[in-house]
Structure formats: C-alpha cells, structure tokens
N, C-alpha and C positions, 0 to 999 in steps of 0.2 A: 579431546574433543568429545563433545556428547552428541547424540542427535536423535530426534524427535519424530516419532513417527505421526504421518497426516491420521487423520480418524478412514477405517476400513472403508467407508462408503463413500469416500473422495476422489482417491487414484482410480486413474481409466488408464486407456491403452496407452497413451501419450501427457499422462500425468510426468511432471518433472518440479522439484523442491529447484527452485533458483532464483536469484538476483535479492535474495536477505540482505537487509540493511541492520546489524545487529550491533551500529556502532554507539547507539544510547538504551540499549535493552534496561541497563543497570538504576533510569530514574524508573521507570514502573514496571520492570517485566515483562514485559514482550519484546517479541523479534515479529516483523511486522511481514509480508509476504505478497508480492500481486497478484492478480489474478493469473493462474497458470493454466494447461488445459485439462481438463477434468475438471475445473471447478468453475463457477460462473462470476464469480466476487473476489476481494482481496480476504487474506486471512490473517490472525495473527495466533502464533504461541506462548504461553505463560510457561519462561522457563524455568520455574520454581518445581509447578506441576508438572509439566508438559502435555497441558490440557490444550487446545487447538479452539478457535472462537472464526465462526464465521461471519465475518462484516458486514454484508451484506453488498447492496447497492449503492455505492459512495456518492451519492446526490446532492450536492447543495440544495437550500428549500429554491432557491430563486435562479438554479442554471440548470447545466446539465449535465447528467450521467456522466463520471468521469472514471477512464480505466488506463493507468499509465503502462506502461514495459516497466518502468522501475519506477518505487513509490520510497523516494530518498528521507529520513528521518532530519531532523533539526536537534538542536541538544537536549530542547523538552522531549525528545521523540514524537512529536506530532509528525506527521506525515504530511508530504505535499507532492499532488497528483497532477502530473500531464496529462492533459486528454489526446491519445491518443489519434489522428486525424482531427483533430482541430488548433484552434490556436489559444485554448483558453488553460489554465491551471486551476487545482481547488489545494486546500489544506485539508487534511481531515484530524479534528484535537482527540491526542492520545488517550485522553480520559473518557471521553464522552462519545468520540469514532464519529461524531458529527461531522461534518462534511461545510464547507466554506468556498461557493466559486471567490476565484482570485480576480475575475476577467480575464482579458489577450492579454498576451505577451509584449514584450516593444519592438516587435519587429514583426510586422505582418507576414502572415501565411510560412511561421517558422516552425508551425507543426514538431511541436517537445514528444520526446517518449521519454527521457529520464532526464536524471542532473545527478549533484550532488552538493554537499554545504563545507564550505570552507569555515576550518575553525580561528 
C-alpha cells in the first residue's frame, strides 16, 4: 500500500485523510477526497506524482454550494456530490472539476450525505 501525504499547510488539530473513493483512480489519476476538517473544499491526489490539487468550492453555475460526507466516483471517475442538509445532488466531471447541480432527489426531505455506484 502506498500513501500520500496532504501538502504541510493542510492538516490542523482534527485533520483526518478518510472516506477515498479510489475505485476508478486507474482512468485519470486521482483519488478524489471530501472536504475533511482542516481543509475547506474537496481534494484530490495524482497518484502518479502524489501531488495533491485543491478544488475548491464545488458550485454548480445555477445551484448551490454542495459539500457531501462522501463524494462517490462513477467508472469515468467523475464525482457525484450530496449536499449535505439539503435535498439536492451535484456531479462534478473529472476532467474539468466543474461542478453540475443534479436537482432534489425523489423522495422529499431525504437529506443524502453519501452513496455508492453499482457496477
């Protein structure tokens, strides 16, 4: 097993490396990461280099702010984000880290914090 350390100025008191979703790293290269504490955005690692890329604020242009507990991959590895206290989901595309509200869920006031993708 290899592992990757965050960049120095990341980790705080209650910094913790968890809930990786590294099960499509293999089409681009990363292992994708959510927001933990110490850091304010999701992250992801190229584990070629083990260079570390900060996301930023995962926004769709036309919703809003979305920060999941766990931000599951798809085979492309794009990422798809529960919002946390709401009821809406985004995708954000692997390539580009752009960000897509999905809208609500189908089942009102079900409030997602993670998932997963069946293959």
């Amino acid at each position: 097993m290899k592992t990757y350390k965050v960049p120095e100025q990341w980790p705080g008191p209650n910094t913790k490396e968890s809930i990786v979703s590294p099960e499509h790293w293999h089409v681009d290269g990363y292992v994708w990461e959510p927001k933990q504490p110490g850091q304010t955005t999701p992250s992801r690692v190229n584990v070629k280099t083990g260079e570390w890329e900060n996301i930023g604020v995962l926004k769709a242009p036309k919703g809003p702010h979305h920060s999941g507990y766990d931000i599951p991959p798809e085979e492309q590895n794009n990422r798809y984000l529960p919002r946390i206290g709401g009821t809406r989901s985004a995708r954000s595309d692997a390539k580009t880290t752009d960000a897509a509200d999905l809208g609500p869920g189908p089942r009102p006031h079900a409030r997602p914090a993670g998932g997963h993708f069946l293959s």
